[in-house]
C-alpha positions in Angstrom: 0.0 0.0 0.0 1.3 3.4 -1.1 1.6 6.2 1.3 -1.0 8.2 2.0 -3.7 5.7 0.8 -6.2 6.1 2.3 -8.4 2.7 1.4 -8.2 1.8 4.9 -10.1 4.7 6.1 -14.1 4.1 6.9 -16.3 6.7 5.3 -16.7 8.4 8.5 -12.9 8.7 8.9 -13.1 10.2 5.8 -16.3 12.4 6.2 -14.7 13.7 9.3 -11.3 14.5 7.8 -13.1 16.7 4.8 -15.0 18.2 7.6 -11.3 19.2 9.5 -10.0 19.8 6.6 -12.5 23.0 5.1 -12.3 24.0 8.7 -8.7 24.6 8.5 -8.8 26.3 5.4 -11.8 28.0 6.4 -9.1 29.7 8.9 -6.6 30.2 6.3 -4.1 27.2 6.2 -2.8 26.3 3.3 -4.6 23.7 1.5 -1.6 20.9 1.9 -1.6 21.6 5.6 -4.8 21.6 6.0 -4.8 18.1 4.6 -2.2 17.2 6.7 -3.6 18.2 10.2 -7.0 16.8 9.0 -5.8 13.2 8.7 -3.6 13.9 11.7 -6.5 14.7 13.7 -8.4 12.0 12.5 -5.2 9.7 13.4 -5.5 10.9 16.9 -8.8 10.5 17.6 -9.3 6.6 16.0 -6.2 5.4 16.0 -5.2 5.1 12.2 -7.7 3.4 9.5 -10.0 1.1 11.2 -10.3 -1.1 7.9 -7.2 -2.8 8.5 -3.5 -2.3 10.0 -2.4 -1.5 13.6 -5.0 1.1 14.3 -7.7 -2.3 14.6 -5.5 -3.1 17.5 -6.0 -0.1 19.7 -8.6 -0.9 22.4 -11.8 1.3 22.5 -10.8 2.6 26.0 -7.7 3.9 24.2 -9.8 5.8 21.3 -12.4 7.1 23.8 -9.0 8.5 25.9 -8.1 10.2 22.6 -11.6 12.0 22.0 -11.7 12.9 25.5 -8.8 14.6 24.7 -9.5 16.1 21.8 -12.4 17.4 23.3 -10.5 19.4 26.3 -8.5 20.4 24.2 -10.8 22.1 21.8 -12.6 23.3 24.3 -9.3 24.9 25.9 -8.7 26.6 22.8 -12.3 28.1 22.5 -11.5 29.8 25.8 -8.6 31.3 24.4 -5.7 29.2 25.6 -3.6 26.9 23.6 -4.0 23.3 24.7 -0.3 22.7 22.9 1.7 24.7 25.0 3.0 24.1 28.7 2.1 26.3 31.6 3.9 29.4 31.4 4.8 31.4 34.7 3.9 34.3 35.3 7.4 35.4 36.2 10.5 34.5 33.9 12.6 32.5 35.8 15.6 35.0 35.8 13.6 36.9 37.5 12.5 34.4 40.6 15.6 33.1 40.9 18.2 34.7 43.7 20.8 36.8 42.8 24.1 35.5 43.1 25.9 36.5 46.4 29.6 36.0 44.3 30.7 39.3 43.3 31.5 40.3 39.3 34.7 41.3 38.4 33.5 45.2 38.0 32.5 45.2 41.1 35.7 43.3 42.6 37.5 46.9 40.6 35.0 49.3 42.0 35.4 48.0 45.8 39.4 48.4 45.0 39.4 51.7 43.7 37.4 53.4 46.8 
């Protein structure tokens, strides 16, 4: 089987990829990529084709895990916050962290010259 057949695909897997897919583009992603997430997505959520392959392996707990997931995290990004990216501080962490008690060498000069 060539890459990127997608024969193994149901014709839900595939509704739901066009779906993804005009959705993307909708946004303004470039037709290619849009493509790309789509079948990504779809990926995610059932675990590859479900006509045949590894993806028949994965247990239905494991696909109901993934559209949990996929769910929060389209829900997180509704609200505004990216689902993809870790928890940022609020303060950079040059900026919690103690100074250093070791002096600099200008300021090893400065104490000599007084």
């Amino acid at each position: 089987m060539p890459r990127g057949d997608k024969s193994t695909y149901t014709a839900e897997q595939k509704r739901k990829a066009e779906k993804i897919e005009k959705s993307y583009e909708k946004r303004g992603t470039p037709k290619k990529e849009a493509a790309a997430r789509a079948w990504a997505t779809v990926n995610k959520q059932s675990g590859g084709g479900e006509k045949s392959g590894s993806g028949r392996k994965v247990a239905k707990t494991a696909k109901k895990a993934a559209r949990k997931d996929s769910a929060r995290r389209a829900a997180a990004t509704r609200k505004g916050r990216s689902p993809n990216k870790g928890a940022v501080s609020k303060r950079s962490g040059s900026s919690t962290r103690r100074r250093s008690t070791t002096k600099t060498a200008a300021q090893r000069s400065r104490a000599k010259s007084k």
